[in-house]
mmCIF file of the C-alpha atoms, coordinates in Angstrom:
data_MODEL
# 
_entry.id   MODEL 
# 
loop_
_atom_site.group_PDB 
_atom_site.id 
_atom_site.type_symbol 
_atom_site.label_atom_id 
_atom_site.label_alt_id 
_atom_site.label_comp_id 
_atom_site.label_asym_id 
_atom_site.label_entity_id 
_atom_site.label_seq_id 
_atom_site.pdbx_PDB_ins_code 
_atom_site.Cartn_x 
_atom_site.Cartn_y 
_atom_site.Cartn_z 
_atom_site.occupancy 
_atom_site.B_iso_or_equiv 
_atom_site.pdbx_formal_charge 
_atom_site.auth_seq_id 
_atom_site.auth_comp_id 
_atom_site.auth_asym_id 
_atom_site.auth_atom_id 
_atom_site.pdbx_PDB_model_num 
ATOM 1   C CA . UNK A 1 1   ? 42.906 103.533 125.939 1.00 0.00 ? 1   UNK A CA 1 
ATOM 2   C CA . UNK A 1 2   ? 42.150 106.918 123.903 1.00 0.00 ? 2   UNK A CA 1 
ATOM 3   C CA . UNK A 1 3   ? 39.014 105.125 122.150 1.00 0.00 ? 3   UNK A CA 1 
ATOM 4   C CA . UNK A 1 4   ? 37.663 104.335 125.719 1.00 0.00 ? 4   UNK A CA 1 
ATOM 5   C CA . UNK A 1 5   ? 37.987 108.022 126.704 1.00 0.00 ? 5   UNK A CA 1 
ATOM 6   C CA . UNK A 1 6   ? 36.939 109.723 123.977 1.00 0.00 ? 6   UNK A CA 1 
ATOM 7   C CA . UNK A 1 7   ? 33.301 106.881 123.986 1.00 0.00 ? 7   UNK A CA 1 
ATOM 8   C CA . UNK A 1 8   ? 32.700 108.253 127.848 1.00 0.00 ? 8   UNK A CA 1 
ATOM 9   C CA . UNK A 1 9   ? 33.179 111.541 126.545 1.00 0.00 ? 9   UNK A CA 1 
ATOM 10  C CA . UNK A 1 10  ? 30.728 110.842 123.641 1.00 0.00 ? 10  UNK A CA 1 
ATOM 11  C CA . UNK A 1 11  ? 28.217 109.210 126.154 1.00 0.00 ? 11  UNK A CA 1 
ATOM 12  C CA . UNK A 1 12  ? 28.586 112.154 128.667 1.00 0.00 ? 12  UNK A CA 1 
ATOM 13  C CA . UNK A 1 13  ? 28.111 115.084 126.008 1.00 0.00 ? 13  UNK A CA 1 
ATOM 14  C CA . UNK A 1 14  ? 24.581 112.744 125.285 1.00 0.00 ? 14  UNK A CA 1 
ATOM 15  C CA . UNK A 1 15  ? 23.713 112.379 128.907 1.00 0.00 ? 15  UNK A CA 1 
ATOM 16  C CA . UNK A 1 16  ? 24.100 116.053 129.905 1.00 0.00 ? 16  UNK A CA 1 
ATOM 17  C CA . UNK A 1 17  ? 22.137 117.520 126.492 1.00 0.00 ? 17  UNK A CA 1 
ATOM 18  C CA . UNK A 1 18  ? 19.636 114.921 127.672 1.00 0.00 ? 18  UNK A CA 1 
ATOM 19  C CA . UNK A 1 19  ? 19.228 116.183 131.087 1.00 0.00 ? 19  UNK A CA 1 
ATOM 20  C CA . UNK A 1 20  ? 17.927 119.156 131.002 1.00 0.00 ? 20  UNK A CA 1 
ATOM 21  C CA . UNK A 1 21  ? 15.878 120.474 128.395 1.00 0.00 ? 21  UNK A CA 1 
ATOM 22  C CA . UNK A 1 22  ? 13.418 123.439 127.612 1.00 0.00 ? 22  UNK A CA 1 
ATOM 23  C CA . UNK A 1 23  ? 10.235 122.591 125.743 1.00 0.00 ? 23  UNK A CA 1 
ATOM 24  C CA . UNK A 1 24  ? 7.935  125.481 124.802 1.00 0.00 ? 24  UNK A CA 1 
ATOM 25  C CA . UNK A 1 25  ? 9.168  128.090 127.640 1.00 0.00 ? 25  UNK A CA 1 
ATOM 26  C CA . UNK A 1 26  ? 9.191  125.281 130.742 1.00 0.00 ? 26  UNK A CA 1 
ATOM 27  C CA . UNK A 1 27  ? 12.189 123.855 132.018 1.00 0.00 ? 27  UNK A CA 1 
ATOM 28  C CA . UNK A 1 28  ? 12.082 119.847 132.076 1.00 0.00 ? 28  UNK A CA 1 
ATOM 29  C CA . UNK A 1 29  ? 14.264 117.817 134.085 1.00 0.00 ? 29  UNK A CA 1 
ATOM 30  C CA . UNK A 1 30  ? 14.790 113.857 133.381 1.00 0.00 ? 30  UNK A CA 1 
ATOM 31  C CA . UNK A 1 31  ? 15.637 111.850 136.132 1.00 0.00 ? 31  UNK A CA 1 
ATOM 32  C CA . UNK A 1 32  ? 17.284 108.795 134.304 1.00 0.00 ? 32  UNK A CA 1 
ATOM 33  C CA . UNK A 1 33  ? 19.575 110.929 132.181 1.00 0.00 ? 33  UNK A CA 1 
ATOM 34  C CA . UNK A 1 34  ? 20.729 112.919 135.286 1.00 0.00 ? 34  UNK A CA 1 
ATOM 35  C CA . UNK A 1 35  ? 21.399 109.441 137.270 1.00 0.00 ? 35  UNK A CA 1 
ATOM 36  C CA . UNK A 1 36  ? 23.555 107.841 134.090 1.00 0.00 ? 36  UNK A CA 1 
ATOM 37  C CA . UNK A 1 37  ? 25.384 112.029 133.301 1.00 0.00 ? 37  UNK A CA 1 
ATOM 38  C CA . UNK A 1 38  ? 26.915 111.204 137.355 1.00 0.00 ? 38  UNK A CA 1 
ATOM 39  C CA . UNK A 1 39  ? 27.299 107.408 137.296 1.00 0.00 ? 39  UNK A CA 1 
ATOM 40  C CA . UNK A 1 40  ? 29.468 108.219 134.033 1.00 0.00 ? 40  UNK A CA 1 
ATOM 41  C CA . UNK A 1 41  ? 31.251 111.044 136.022 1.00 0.00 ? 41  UNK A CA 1 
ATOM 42  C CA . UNK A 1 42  ? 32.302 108.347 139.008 1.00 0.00 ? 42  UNK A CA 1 
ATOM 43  C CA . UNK A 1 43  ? 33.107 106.085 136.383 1.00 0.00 ? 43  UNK A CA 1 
ATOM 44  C CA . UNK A 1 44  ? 35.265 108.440 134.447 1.00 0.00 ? 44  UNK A CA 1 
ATOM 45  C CA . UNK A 1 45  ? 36.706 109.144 137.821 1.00 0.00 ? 45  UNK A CA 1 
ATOM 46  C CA . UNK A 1 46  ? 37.247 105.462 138.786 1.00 0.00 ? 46  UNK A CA 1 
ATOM 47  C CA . UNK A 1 47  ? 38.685 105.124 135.302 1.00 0.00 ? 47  UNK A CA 1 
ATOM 48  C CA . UNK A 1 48  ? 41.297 107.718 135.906 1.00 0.00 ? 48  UNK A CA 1 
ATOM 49  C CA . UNK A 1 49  ? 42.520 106.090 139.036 1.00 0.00 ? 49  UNK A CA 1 
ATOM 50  C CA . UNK A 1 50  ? 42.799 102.862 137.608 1.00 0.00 ? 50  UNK A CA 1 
ATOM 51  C CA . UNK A 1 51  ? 44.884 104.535 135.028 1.00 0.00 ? 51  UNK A CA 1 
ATOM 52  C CA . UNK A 1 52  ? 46.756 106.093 137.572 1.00 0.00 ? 52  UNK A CA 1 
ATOM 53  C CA . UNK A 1 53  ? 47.717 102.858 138.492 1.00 0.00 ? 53  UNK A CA 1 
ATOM 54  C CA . UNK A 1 54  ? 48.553 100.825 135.763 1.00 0.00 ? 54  UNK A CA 1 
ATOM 55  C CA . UNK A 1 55  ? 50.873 103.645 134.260 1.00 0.00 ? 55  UNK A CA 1 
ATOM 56  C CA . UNK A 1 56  ? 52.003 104.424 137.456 1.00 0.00 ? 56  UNK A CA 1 
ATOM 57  C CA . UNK A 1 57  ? 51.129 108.176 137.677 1.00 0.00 ? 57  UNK A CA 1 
ATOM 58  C CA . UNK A 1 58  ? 50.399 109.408 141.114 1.00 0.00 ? 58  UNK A CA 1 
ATOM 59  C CA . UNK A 1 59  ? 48.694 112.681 139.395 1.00 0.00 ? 59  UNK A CA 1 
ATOM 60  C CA . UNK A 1 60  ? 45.967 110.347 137.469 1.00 0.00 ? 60  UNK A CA 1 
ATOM 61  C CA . UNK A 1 61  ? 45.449 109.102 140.873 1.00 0.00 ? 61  UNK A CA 1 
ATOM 62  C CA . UNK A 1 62  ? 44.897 112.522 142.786 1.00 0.00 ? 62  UNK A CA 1 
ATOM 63  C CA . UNK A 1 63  ? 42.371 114.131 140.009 1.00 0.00 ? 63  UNK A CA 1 
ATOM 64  C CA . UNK A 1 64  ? 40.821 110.554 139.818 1.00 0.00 ? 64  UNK A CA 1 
ATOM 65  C CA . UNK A 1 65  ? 39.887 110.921 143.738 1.00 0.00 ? 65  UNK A CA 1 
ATOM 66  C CA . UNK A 1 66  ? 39.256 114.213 143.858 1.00 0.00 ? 66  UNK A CA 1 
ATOM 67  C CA . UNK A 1 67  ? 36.725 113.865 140.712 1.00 0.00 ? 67  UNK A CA 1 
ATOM 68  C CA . UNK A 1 68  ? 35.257 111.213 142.801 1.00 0.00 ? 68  UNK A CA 1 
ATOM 69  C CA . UNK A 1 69  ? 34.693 113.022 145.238 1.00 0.00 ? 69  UNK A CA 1 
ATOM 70  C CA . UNK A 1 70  ? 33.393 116.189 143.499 1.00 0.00 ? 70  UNK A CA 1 
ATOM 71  C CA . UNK A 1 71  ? 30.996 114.259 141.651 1.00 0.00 ? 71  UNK A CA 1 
ATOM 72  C CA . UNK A 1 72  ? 29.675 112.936 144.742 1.00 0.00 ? 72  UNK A CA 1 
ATOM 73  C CA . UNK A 1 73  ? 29.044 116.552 146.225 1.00 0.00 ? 73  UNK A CA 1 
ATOM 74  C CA . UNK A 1 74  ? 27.298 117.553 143.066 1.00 0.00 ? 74  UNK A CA 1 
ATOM 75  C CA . UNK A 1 75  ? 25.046 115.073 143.168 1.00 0.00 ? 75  UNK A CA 1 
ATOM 76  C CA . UNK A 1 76  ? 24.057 115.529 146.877 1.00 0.00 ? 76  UNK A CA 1 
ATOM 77  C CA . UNK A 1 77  ? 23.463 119.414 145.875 1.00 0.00 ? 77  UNK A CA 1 
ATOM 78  C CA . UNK A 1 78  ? 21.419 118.712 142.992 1.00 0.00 ? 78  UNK A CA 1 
ATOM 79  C CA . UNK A 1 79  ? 19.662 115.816 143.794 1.00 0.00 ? 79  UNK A CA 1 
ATOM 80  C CA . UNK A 1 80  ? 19.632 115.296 148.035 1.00 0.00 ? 80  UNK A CA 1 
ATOM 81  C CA . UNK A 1 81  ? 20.013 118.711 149.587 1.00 0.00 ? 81  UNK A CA 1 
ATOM 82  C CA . UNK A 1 82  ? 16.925 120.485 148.197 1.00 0.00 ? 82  UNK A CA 1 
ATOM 83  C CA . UNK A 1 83  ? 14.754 117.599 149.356 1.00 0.00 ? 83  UNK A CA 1 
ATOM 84  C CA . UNK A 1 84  ? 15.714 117.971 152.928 1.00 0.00 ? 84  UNK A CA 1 
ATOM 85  C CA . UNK A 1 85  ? 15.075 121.099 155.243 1.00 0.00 ? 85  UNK A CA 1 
ATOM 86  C CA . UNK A 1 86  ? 18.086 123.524 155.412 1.00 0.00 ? 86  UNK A CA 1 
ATOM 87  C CA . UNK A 1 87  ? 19.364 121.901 158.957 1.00 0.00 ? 87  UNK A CA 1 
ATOM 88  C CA . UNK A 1 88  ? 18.590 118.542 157.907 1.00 0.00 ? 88  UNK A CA 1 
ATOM 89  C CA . UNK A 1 89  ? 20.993 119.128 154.672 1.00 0.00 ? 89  UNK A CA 1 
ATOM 90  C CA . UNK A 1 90  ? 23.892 120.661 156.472 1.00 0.00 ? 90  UNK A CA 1 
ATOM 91  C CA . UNK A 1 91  ? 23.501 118.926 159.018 1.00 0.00 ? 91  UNK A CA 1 
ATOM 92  C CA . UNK A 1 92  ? 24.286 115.343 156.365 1.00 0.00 ? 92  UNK A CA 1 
ATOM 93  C CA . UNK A 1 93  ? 26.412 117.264 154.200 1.00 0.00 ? 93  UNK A CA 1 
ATOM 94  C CA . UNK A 1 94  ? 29.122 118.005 157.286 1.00 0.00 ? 94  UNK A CA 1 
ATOM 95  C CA . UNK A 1 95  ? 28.810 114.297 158.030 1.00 0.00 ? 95  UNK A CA 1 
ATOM 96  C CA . UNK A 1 96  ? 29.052 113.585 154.176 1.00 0.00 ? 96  UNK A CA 1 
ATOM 97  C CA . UNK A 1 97  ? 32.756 116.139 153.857 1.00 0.00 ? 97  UNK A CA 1 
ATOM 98  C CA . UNK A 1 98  ? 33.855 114.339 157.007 1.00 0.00 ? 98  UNK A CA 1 
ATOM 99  C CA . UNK A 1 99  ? 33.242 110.852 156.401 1.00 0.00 ? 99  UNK A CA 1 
ATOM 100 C CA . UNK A 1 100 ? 33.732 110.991 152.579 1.00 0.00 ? 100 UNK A CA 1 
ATOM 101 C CA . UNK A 1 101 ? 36.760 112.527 153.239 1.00 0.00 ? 101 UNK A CA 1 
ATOM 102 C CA . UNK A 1 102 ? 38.249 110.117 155.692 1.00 0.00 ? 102 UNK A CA 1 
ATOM 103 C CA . UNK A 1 103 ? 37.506 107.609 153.634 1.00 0.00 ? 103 UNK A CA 1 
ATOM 104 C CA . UNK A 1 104 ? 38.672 109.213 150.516 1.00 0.00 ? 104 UNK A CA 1 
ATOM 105 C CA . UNK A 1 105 ? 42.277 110.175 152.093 1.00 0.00 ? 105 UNK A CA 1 
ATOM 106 C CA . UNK A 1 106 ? 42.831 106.649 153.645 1.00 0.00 ? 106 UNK A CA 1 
ATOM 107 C CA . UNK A 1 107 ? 42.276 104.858 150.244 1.00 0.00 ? 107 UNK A CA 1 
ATOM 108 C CA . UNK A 1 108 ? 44.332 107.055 148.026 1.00 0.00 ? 108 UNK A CA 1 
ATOM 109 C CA . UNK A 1 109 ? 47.012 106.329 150.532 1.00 0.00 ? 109 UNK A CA 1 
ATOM 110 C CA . UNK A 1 110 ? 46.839 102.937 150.766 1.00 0.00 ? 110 UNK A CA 1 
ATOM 111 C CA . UNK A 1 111 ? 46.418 102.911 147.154 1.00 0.00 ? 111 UNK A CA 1 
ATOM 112 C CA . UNK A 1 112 ? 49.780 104.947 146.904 1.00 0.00 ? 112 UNK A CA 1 
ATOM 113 C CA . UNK A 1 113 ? 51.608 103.304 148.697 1.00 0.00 ? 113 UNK A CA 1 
ATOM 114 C CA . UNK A 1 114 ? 50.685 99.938  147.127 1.00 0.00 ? 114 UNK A CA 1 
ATOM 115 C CA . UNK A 1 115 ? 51.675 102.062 143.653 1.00 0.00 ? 115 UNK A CA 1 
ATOM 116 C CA . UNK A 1 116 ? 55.421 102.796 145.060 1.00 0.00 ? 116 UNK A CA 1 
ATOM 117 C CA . UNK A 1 117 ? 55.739 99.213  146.350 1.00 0.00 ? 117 UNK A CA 1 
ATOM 118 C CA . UNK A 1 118 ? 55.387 97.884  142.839 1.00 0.00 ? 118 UNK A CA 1 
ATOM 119 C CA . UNK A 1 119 ? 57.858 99.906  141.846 1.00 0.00 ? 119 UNK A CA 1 
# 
């Protein structure tokens, strides 16, 4: 389990030098490293829930969701939000809180309470 951690860490640490990166005195930006530096933050957090689970740990299963869902707003910030006019981006980012966290609250309930039936 520790090897498999400390690889995502490895490949995280390469996508986020690979993000962003000065040549000469400009600022570059690559698109595929940002994509793959927050697909390996979901998956870290998806990771930590299903480690929540198999040990049993309804902490691992709290950050897991909550990096989930963190993750998710950064990306819409860095990548959505400036893209759209100021309205337009509030406007989807109140829907986004409200829906995402519905959603998010329903299935780390079910998800607990599946936990402390196994029990």
């Amino acid at each position: 389990m520790n090897f498999l951690w400390a690889a995502w860490a490895y490949a995280l640490i390469l996508a986020a030098g690979y993000s962003h990166y000065f040549e000469g005195s400009q600022y570059h930006r690559s698109l595929g490293a940002t994509l793959t530096l927050y697909a390996l933050c979901v998956l870290g957090s998806v990771g930590l829930v299903a480690w929540g689970l198999y040990e049993k740990r309804k902490e691992r299963l709290n950050l897991g969701i909550a990096g989930f869902a963190i993750s998710v707003l950064f990306f819409y910030f860095d990548s959505i939000m400036g893209k759209l006019g100021r309205s337009a981006s509030l406007l989807i980012l109140g829907v986004l809180c409200l829906a995402g966290g519905y959603v998010l609250e329903v299935t780390r309930r079910r998800l607990m309470s599946r936990m402390e039936m196994s029990q």
